[in-house]
Biopython code that builds the backbone (N, CA, C, O; Angstrom):
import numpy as np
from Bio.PDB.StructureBuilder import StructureBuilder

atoms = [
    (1, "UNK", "N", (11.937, -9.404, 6.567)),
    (1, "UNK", "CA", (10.720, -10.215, 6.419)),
    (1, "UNK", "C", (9.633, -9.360, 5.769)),
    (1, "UNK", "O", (9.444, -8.259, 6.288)),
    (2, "UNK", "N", (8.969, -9.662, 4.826)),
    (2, "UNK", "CA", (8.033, -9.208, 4.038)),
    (2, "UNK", "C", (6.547, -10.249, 4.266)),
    (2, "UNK", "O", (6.163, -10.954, 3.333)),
    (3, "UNK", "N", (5.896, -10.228, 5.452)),
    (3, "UNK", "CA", (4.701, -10.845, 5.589)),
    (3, "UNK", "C", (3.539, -10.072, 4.703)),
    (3, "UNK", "O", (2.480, -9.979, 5.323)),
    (4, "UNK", "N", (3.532, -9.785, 4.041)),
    (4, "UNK", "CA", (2.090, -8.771, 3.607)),
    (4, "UNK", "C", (2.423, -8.848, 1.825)),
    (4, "UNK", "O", (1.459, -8.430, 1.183)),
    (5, "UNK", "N", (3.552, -9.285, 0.999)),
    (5, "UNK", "CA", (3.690, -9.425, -0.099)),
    (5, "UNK", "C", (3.435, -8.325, -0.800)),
    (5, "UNK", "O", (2.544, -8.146, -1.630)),
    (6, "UNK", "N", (4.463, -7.416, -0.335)),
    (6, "UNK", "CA", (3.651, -5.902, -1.137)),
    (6, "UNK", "C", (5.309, -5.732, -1.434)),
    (6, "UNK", "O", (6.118, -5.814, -0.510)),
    (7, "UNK", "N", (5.774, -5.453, -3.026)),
    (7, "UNK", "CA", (6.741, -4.634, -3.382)),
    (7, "UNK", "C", (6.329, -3.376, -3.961)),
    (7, "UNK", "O", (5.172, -2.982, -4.101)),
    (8, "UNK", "N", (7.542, -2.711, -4.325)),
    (8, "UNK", "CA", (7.360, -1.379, -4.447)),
    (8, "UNK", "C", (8.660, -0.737, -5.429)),
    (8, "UNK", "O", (9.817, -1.145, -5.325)),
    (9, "UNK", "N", (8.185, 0.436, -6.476)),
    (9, "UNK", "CA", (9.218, -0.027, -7.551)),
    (9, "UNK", "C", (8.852, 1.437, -8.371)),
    (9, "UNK", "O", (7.770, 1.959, -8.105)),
    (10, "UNK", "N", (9.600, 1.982, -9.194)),
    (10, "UNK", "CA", (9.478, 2.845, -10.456)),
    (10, "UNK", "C", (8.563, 2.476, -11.606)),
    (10, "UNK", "O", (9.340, 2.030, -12.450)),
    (11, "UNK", "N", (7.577, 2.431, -12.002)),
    (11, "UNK", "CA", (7.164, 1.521, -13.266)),
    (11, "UNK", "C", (7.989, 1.832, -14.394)),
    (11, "UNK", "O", (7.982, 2.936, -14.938)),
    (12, "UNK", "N", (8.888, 0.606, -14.843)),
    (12, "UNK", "CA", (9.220, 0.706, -16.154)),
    (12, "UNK", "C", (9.068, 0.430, -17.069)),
    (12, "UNK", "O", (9.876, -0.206, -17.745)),
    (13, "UNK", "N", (7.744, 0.888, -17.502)),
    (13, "UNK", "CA", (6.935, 1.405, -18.690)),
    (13, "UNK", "C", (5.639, 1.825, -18.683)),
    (13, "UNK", "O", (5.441, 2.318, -17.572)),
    (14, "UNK", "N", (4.650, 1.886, -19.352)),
    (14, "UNK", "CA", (3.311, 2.686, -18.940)),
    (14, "UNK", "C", (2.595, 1.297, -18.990)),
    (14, "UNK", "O", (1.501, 1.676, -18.573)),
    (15, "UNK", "N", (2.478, 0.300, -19.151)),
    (15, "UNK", "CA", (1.615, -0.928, -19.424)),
    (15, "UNK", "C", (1.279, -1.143, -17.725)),
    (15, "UNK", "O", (1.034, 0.057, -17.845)),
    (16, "UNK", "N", (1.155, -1.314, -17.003)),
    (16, "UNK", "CA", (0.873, -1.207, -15.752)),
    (16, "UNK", "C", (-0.704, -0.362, -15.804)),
    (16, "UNK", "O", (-1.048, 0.587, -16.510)),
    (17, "UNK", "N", (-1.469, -1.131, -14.758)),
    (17, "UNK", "CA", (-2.807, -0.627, -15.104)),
    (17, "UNK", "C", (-3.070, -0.656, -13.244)),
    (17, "UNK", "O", (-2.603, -1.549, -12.537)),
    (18, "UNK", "N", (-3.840, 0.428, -12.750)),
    (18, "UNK", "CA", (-3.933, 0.557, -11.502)),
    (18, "UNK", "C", (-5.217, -0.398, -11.171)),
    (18, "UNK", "O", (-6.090, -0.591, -12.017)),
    (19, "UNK", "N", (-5.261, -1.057, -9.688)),
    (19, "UNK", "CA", (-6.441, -1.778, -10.186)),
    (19, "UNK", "C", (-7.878, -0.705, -9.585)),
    (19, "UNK", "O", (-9.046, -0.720, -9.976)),
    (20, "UNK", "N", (-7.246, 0.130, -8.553)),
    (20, "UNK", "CA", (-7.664, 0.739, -7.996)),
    (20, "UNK", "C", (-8.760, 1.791, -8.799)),
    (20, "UNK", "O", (-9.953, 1.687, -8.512)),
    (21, "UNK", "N", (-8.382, 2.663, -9.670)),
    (21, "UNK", "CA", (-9.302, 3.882, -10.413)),
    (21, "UNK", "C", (-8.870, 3.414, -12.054)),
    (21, "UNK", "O", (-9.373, 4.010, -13.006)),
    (22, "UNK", "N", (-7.985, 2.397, -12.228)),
    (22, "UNK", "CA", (-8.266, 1.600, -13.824)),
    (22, "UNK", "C", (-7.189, 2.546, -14.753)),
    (22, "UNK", "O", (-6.934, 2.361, -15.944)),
    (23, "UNK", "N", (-6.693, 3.490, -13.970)),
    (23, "UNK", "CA", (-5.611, 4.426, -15.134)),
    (23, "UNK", "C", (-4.006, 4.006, -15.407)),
    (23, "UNK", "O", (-3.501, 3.497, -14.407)),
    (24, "UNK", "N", (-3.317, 4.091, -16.289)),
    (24, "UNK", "CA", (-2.377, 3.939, -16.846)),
    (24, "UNK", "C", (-1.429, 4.277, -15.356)),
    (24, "UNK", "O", (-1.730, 5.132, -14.522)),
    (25, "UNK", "N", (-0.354, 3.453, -15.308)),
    (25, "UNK", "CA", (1.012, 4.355, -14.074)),
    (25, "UNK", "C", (1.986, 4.007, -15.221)),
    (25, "UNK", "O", (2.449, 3.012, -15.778)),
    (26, "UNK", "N", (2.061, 5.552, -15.287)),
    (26, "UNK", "CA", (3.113, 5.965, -16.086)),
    (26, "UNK", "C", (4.554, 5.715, -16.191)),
    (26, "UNK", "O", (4.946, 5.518, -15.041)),
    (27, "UNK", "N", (5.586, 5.623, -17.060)),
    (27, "UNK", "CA", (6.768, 5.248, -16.689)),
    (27, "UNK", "C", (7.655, 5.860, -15.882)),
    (27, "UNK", "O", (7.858, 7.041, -16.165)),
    (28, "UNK", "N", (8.440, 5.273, -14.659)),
    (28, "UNK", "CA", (9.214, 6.321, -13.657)),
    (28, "UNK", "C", (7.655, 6.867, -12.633)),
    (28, "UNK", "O", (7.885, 7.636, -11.699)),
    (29, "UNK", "N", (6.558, 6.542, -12.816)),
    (29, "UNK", "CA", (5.781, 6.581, -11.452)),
    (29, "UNK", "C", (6.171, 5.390, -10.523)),
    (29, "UNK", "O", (6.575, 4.250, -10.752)),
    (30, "UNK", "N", (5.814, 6.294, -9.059)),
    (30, "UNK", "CA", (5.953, 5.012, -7.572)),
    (30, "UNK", "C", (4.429, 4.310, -8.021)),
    (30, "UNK", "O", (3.306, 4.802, -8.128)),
    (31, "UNK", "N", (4.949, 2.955, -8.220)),
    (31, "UNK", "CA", (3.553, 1.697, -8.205)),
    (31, "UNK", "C", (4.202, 0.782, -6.883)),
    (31, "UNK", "O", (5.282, 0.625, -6.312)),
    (32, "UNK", "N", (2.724, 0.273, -6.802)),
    (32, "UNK", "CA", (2.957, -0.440, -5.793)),
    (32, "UNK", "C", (2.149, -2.265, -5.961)),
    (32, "UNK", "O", (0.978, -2.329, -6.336)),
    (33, "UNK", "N", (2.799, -3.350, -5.695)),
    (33, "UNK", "CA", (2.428, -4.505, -6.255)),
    (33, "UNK", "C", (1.690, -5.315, -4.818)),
    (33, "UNK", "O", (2.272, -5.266, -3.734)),
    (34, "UNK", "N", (0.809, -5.795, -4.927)),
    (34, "UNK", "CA", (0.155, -6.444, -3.813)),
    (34, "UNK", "C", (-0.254, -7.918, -4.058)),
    (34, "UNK", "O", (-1.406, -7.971, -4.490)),
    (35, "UNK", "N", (0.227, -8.919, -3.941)),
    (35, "UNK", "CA", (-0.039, -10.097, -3.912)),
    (35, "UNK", "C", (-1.046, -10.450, -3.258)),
    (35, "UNK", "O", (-0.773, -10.579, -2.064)),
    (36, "UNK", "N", (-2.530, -10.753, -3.617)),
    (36, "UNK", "CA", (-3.918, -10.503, -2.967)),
    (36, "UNK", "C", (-3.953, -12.180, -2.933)),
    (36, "UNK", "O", (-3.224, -12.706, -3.774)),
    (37, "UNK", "N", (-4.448, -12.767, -2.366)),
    (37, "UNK", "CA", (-5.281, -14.052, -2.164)),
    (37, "UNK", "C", (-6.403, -14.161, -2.324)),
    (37, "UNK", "O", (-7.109, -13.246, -1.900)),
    (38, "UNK", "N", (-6.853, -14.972, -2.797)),
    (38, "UNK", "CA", (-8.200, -15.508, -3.344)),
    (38, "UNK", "C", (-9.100, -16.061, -2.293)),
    (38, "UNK", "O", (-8.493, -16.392, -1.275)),
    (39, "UNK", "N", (-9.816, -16.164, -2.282)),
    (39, "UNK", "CA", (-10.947, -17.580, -1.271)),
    (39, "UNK", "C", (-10.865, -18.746, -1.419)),
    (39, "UNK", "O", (-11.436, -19.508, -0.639)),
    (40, "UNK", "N", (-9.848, -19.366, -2.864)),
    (40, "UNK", "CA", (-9.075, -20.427, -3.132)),
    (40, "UNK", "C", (-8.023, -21.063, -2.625)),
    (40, "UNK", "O", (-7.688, -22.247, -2.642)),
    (41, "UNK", "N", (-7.319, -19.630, -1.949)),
    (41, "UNK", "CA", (-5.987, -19.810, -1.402)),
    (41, "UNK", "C", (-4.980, -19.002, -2.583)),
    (41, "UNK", "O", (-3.889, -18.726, -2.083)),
    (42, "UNK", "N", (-5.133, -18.490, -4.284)),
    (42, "UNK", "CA", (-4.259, -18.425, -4.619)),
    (42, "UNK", "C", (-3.982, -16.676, -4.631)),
    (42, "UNK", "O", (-4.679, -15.673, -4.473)),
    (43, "UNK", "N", (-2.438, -16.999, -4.936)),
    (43, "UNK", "CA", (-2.303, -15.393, -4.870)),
    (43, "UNK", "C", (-2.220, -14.421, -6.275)),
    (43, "UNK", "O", (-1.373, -14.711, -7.121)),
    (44, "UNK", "N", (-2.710, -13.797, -6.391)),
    (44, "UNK", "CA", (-2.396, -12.838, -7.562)),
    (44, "UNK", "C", (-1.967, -11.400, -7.288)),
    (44, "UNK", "O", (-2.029, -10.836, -6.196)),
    (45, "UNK", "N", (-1.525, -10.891, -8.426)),
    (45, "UNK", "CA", (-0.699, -9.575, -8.174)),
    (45, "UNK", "C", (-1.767, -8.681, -8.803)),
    (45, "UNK", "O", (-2.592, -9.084, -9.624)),
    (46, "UNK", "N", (-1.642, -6.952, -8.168)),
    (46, "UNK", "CA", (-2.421, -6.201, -8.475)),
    (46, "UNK", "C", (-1.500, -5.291, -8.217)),
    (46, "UNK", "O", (-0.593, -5.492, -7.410)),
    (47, "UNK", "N", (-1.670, -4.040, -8.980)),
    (47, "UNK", "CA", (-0.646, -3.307, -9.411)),
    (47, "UNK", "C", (-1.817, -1.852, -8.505)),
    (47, "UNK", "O", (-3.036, -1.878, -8.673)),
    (48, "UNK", "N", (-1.261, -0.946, -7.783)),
    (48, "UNK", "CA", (-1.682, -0.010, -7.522)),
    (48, "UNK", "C", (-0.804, 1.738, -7.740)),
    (48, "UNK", "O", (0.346, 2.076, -7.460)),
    (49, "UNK", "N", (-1.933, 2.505, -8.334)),
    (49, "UNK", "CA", (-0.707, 4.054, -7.870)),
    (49, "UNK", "C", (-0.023, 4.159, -6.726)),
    (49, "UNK", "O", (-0.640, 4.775, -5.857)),
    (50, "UNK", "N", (1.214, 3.707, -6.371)),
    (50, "UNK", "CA", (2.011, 4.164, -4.998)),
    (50, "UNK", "C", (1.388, 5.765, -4.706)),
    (50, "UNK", "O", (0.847, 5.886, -3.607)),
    (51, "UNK", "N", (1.408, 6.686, -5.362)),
    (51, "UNK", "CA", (0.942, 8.035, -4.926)),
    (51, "UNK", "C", (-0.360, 8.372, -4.355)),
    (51, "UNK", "O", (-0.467, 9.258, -3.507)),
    (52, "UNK", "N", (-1.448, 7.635, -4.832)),
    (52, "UNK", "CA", (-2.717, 7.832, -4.703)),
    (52, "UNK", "C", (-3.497, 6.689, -3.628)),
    (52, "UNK", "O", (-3.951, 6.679, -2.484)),
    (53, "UNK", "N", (-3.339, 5.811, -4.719)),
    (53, "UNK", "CA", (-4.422, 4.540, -4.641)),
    (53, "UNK", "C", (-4.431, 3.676, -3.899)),
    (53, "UNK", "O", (-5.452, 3.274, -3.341)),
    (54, "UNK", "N", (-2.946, 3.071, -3.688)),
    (54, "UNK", "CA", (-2.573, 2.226, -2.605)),
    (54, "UNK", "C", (-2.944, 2.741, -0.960)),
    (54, "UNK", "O", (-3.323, 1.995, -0.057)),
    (55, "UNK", "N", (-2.791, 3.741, -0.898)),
    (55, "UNK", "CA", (-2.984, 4.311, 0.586)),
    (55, "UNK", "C", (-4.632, 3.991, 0.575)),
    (55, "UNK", "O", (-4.901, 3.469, 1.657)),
    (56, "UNK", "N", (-5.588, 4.091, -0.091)),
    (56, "UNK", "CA", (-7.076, 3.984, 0.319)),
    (56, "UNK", "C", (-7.382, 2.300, 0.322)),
    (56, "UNK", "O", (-8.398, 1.748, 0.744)),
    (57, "UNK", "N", (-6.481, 1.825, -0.131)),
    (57, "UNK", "CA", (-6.857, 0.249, -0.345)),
    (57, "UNK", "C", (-6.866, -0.611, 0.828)),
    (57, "UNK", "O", (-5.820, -0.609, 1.476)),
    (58, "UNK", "N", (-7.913, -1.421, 1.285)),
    (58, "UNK", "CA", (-7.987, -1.686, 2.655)),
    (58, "UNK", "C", (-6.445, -2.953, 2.918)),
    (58, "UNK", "O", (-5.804, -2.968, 3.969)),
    (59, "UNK", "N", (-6.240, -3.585, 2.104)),
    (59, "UNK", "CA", (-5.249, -4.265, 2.234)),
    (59, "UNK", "C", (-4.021, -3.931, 2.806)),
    (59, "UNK", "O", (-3.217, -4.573, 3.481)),
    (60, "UNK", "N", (-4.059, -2.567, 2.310)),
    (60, "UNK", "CA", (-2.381, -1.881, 2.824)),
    (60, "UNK", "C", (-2.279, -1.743, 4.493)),
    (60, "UNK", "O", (-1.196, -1.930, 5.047)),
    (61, "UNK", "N", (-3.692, -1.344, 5.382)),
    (61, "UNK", "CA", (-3.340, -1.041, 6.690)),
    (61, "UNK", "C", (-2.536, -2.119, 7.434)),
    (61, "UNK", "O", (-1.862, -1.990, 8.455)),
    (62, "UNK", "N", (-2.844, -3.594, 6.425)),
    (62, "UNK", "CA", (-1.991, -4.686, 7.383)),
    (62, "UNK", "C", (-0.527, -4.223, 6.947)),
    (62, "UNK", "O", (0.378, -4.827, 7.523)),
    (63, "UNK", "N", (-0.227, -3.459, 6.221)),
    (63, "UNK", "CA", (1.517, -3.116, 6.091)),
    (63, "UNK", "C", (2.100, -2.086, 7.603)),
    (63, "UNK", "O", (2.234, -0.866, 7.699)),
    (64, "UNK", "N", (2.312, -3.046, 8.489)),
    (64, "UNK", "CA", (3.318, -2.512, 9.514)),
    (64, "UNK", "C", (4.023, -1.367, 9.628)),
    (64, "UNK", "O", (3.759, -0.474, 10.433)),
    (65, "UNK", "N", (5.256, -1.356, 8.547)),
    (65, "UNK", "CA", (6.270, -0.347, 8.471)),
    (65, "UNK", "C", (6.957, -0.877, 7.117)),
    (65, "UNK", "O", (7.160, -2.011, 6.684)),
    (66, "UNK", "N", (7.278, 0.639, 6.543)),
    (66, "UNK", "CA", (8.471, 0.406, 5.036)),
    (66, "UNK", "C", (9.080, -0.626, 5.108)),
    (66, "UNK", "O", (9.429, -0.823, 3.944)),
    (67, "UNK", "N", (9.553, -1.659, 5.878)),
    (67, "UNK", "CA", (10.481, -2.398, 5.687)),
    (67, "UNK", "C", (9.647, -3.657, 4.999)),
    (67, "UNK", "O", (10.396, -4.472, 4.462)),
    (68, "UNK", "N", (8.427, -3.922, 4.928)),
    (68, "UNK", "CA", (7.576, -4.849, 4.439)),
    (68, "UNK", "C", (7.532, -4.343, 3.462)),
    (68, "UNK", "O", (6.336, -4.333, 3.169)),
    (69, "UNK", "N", (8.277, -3.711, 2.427)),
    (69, "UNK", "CA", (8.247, -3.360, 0.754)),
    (69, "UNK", "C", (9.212, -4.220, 0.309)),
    (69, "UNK", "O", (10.248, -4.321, 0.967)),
    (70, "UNK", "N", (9.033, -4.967, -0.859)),
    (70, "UNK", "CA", (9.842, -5.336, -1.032)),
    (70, "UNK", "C", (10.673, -4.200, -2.007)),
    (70, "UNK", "O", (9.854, -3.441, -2.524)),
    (71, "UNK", "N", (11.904, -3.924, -2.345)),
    (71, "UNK", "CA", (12.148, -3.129, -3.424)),
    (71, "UNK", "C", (12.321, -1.647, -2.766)),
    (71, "UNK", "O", (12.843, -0.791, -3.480)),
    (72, "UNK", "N", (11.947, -1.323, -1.557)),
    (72, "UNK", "CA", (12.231, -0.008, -0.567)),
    (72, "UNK", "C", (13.289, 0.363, -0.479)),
    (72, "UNK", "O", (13.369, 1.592, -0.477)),
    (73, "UNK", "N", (14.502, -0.336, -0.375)),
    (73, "UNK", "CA", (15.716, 0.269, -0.656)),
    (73, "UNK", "C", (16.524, 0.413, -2.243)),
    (73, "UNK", "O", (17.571, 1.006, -2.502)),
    (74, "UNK", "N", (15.887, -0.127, -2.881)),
    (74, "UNK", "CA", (15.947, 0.443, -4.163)),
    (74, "UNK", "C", (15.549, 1.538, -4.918)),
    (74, "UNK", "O", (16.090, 1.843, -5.981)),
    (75, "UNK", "N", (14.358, 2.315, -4.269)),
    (75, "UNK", "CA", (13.740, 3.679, -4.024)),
    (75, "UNK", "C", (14.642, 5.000, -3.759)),
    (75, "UNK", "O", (15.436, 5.044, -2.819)),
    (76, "UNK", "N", (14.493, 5.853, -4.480)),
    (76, "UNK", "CA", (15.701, 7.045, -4.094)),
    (76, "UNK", "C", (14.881, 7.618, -2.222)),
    (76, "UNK", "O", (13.757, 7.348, -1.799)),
    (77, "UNK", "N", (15.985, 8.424, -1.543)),
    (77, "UNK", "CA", (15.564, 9.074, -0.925)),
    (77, "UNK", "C", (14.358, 9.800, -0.337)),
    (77, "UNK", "O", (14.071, 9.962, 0.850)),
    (78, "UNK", "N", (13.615, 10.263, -1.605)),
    (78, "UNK", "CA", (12.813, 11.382, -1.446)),
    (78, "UNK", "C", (11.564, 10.204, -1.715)),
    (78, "UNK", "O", (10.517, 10.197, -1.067)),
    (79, "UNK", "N", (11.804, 9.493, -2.499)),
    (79, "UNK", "CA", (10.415, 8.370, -2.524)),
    (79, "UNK", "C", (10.431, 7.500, -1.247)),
    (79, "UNK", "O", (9.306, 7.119, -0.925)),
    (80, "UNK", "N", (11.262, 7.166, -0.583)),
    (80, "UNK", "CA", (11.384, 6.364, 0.719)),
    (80, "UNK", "C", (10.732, 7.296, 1.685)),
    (80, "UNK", "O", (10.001, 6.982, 2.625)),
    (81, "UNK", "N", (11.092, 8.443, 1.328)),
    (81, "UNK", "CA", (10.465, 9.297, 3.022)),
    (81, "UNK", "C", (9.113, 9.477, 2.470)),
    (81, "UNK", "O", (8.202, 9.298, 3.279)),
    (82, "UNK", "N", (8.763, 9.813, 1.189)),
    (82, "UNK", "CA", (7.463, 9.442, 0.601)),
    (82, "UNK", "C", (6.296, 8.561, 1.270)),
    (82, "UNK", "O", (5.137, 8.916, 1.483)),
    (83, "UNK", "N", (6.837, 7.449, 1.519)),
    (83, "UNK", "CA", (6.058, 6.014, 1.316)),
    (83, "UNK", "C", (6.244, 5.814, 3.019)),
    (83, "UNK", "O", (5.377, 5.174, 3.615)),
    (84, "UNK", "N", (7.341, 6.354, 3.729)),
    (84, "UNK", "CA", (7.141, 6.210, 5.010)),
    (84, "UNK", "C", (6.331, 7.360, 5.436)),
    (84, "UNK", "O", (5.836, 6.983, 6.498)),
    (85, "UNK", "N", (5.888, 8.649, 5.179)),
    (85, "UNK", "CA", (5.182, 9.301, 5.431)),
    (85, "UNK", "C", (3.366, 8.910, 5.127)),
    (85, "UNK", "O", (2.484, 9.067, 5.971)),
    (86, "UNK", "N", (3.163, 8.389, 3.731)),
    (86, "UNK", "CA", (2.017, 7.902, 3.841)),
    (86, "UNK", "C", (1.973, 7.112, 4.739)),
    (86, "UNK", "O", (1.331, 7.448, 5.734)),
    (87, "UNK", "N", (2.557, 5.937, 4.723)),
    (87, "UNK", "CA", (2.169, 4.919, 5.844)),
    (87, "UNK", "C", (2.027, 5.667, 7.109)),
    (87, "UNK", "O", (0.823, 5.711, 7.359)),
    (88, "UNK", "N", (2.526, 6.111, 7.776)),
    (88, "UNK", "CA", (2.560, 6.945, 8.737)),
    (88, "UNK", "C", (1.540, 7.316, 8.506)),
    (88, "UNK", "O", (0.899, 6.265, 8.505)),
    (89, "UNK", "N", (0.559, 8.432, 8.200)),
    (89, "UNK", "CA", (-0.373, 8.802, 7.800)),
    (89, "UNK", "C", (-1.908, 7.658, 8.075)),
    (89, "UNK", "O", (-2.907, 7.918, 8.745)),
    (90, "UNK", "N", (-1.612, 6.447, 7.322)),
    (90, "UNK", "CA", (-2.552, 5.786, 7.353)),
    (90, "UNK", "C", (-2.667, 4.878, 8.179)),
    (90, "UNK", "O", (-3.673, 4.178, 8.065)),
    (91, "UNK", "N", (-1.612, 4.538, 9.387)),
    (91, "UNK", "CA", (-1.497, 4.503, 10.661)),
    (91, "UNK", "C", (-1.855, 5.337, 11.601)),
    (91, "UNK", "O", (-2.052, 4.809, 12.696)),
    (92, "UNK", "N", (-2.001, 6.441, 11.533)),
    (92, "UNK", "CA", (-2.692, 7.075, 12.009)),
    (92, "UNK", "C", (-4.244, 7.573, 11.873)),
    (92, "UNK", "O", (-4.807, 8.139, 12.810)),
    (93, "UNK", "N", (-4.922, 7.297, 10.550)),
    (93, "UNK", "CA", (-6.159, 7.217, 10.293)),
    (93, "UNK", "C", (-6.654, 5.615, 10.777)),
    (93, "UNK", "O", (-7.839, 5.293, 10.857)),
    (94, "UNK", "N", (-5.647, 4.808, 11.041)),
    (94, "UNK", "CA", (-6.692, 3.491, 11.922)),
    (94, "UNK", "C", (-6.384, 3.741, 13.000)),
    (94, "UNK", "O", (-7.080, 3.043, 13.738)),
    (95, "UNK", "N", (-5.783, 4.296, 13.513)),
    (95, "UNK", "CA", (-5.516, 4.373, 15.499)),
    (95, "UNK", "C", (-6.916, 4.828, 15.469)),
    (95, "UNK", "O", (-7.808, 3.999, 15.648)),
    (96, "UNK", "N", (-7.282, 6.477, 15.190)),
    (96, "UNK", "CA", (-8.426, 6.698, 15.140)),
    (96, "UNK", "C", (-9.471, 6.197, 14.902)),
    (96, "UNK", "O", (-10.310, 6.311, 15.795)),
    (97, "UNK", "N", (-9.710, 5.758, 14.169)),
    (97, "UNK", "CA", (-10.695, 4.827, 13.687)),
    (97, "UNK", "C", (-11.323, 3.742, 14.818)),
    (97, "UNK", "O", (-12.440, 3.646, 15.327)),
    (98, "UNK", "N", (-10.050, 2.957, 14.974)),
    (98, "UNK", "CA", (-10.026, 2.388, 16.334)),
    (98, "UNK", "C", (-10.395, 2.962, 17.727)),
    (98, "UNK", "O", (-11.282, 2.500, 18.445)),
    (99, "UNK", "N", (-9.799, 3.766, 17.951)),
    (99, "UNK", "CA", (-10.448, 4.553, 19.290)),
    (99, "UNK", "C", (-11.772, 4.831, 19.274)),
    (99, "UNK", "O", (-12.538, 4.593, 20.207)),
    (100, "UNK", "N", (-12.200, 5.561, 17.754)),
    (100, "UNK", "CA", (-13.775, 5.658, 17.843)),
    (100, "UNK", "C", (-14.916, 4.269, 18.041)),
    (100, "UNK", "O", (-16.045, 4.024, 18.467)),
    (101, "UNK", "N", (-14.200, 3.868, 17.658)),
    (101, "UNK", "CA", (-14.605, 1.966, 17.868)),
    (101, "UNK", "C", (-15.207, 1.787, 19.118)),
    (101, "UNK", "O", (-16.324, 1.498, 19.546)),
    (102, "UNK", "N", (-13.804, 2.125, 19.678)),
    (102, "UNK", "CA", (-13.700, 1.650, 21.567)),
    (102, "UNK", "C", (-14.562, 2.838, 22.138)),
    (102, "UNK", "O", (-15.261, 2.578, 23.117)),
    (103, "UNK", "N", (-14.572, 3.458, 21.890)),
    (103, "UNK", "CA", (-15.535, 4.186, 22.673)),
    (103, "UNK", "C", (-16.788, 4.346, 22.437)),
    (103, "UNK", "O", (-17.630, 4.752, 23.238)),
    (104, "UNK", "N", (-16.985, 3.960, 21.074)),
    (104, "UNK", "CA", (-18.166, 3.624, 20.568)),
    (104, "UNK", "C", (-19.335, 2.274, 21.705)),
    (104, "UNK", "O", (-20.441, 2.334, 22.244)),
    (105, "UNK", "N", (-18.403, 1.380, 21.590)),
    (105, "UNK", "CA", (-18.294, 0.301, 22.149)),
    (105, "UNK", "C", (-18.580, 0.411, 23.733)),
    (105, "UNK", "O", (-19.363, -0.355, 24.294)),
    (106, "UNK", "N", (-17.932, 1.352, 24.350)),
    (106, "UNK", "CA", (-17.692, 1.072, 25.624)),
    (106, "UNK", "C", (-18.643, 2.028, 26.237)),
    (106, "UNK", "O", (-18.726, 2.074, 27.464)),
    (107, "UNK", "N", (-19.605, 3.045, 25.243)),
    (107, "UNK", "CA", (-20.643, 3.725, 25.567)),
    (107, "UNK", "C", (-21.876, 2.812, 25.659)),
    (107, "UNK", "O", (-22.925, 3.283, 26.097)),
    (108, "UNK", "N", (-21.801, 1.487, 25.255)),
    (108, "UNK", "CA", (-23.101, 0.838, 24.963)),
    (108, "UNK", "C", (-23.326, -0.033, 26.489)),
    (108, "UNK", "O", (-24.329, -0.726, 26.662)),
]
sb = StructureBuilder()
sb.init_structure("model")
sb.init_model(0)
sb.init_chain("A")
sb.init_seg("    ")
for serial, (resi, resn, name, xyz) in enumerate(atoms, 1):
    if name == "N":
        sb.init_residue(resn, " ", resi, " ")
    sb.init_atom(name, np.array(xyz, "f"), 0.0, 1.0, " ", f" {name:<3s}", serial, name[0])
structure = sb.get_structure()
């Protein structure tokens, strides 16, 4: 199940434009595709650096775990532990986040 509409892929070719910092993802870079919704309801795709960009993008924290990629097992090895390590990572910058919240909160 892929609830969050995010695949994940090699770019094959440089035409791919990040939406994130606006630069070229090069051919054979990790990009990452995010099907965003509108205030209309519709969805559009936005292309992000898998290496960089995607991890700061607030959209991604709703990504659970690797298995919500679409295209993750098509990924070699070393890019899979890649992409599960960021996530990991940025699961762990909202736990925190969160806790400071709650205690923020629970000081008042």
């Amino acid at each position: 199940e892929h609830p969050q509409d995010a695949e994940i892929d090699l770019a094959p070719s440089n035409r791919s434009k990040c939406r994130q910092c606006h630069e070229s993802i090069l051919k054979g870079e990790l990009r990452v595709r995010l099907w965003l919704q509108c205030h209309k309801g519709c969805k559009n795709s936005a292309y992000f650096h898998g290496k960089d960009c995607i991890w700061e993008y607030p959209e991604t924290s709703k990504i659970e775990n690797v298995k919500e990629f679409w295209g993750m097992e098509d990924l070699e090895k070393k890019e899979q532990a890649f992409v599960a390590e960021k996530l990991e990572e940025l699961k762990g910058k909202e736990k925190k986040k969160a806790r400071k919240a709650d205690q923020i909160s629970s000081s008042d």
